[in-house]
C-alpha positions as CSV (number, residue, x, y, z in Angstrom):
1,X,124.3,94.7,83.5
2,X,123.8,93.4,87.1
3,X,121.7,94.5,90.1
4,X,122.1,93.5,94.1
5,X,119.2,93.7,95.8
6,X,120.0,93.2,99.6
7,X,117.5,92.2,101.6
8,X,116.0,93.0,105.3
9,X,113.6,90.3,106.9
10,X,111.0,92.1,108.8
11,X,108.4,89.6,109.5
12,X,105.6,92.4,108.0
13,X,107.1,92.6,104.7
14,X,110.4,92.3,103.3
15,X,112.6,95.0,102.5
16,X,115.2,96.2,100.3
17,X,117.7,98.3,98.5
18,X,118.8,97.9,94.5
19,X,122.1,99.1,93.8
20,X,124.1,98.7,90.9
21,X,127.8,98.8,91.7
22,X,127.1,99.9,95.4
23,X,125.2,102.6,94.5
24,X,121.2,102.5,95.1
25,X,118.9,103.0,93.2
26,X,115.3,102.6,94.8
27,X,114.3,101.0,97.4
28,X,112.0,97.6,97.1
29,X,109.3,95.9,99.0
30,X,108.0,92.6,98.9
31,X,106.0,89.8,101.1
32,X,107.6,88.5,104.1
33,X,109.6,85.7,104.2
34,X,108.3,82.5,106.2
35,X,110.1,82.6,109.1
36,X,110.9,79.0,110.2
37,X,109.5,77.8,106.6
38,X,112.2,76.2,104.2
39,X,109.8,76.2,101.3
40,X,108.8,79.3,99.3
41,X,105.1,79.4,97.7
42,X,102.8,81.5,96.1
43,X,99.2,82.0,96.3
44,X,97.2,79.1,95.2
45,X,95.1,80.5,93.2
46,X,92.1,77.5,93.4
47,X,92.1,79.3,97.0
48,X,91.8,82.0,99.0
49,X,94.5,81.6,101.1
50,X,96.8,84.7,101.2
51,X,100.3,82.0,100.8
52,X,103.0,84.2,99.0
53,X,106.4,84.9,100.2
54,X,109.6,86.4,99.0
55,X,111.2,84.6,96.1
56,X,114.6,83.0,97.4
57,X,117.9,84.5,97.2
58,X,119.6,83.6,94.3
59,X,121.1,84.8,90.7
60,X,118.1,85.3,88.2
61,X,117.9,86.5,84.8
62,X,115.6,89.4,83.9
63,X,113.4,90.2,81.0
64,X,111.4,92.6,79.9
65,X,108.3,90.7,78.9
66,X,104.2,91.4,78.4
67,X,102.3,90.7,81.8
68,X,98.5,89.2,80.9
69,X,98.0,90.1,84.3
70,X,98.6,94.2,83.9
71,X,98.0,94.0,80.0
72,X,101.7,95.7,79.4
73,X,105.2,94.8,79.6
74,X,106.9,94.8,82.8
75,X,110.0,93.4,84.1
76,X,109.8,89.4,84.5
77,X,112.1,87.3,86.9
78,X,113.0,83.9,85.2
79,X,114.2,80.6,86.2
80,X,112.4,80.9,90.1
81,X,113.8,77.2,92.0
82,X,109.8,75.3,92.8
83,X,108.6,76.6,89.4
84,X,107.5,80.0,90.0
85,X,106.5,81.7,86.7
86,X,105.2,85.5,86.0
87,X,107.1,86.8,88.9
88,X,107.7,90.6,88.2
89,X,109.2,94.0,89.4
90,X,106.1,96.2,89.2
91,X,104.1,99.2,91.0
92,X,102.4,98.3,93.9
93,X,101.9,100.4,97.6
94,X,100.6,97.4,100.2
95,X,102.4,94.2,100.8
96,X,99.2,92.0,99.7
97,X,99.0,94.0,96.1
98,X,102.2,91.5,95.6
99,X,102.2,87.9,95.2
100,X,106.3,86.9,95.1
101,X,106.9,90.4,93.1
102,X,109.2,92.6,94.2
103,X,107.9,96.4,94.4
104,X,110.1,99.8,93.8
105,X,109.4,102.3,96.1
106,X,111.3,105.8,96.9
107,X,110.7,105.3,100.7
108,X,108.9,102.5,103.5
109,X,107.0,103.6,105.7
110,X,105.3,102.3,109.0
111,X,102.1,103.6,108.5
112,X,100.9,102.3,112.1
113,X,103.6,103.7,114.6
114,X,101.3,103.2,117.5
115,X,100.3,99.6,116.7
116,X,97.0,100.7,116.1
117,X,94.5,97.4,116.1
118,X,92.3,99.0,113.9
119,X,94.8,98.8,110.9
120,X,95.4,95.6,109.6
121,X,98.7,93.9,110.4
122,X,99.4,93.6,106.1
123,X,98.4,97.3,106.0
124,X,101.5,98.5,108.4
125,X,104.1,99.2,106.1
126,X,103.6,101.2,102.8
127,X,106.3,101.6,99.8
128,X,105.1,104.8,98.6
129,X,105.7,106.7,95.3
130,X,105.9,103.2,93.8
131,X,105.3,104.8,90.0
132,X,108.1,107.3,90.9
133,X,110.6,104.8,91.6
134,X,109.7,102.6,89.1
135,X,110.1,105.5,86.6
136,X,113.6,106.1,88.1
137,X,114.5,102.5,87.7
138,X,113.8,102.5,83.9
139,X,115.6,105.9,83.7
140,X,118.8,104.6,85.1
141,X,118.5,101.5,83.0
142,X,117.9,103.2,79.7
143,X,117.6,100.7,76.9
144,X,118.8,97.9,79.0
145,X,115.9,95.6,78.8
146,X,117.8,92.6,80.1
147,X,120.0,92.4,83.4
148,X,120.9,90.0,86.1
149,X,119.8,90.8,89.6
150,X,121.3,89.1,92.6
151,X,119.2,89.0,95.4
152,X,121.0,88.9,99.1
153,X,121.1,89.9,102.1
154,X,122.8,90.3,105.6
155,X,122.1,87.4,107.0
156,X,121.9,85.7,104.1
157,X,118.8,83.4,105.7
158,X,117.2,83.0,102.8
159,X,119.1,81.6,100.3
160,X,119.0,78.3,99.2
């Protein structure tokens, strides 16, 4: 099976829409891409630097695999170009809850329409009902525990 995730680059936090055959089926959220940056990183974790980005566009391989991290099995994206490993599709509301994972989310939402100063700038947008979507994303893939997603977008600024 195959999934196209189609990307927007907002420079808070990238968004997106999976669709299999055209059709979508959640929404997703994930850290911004570096604008102006060639090379994608994580968070060093010897630091506390707040480094992650959006993995590349690309054609990846998807497993379903047990996270140490959350203690169950999740969705794993393999074979990340600069050695990424333990990148996942997993629940998660706020854009620093993710380091290179892609989150499901029924809706996005700008949760600081006025530009408030007192909300943090990685606080604006939310992917809410992240368990929800999640849950619909295993629905629709049934036993499928294995699929390809392509990740795109527009612009196609991303890809290398």
């Amino acid at each position: 099976m195959q999934l196209t995730l189609i990307r927007d680059y907002p420079p808070e936090a990238t968004k997106g829409r999976l669709l299999c055959d055209g059709k979508e089926i959640v929404k997703t959220f994930e850290r911004p891409r570096f604008h102006g940056v060639e090379k994608f990183r994580r968070d060093n974790p010897s630091t506390k630097l707040n480094e992650s980005c959006c993995i590349p566009e690309g054609t990846y391989q998807v497993k379903w695999t047990y996270s140490n991290r959350f203690k169950k099995e999740t969705f794993e994206i393999m074979n990340i170009s600069g050695g990424w490993q333990g990148v996942r599709i997993h629940c998660a509301n706020w854009v620093e809850e993710l380091q290179g994972c892609i989150a499901p989310a029924i809706t996005i939402q700008d949760m600081n329409p006025k530009n408030d100063p007192k909300i943090s700038s990685n606080k604006k947008w939310m992917a809410s009902q992240s368990k929800d979507a999640m849950a619909k994303l295993l629905k629709f893939l049934g036993e499928t525990k294995e699929f390809t997603l392509v990740i795109t977008s527009e612009e196609t600024l991303c890809k290398v």
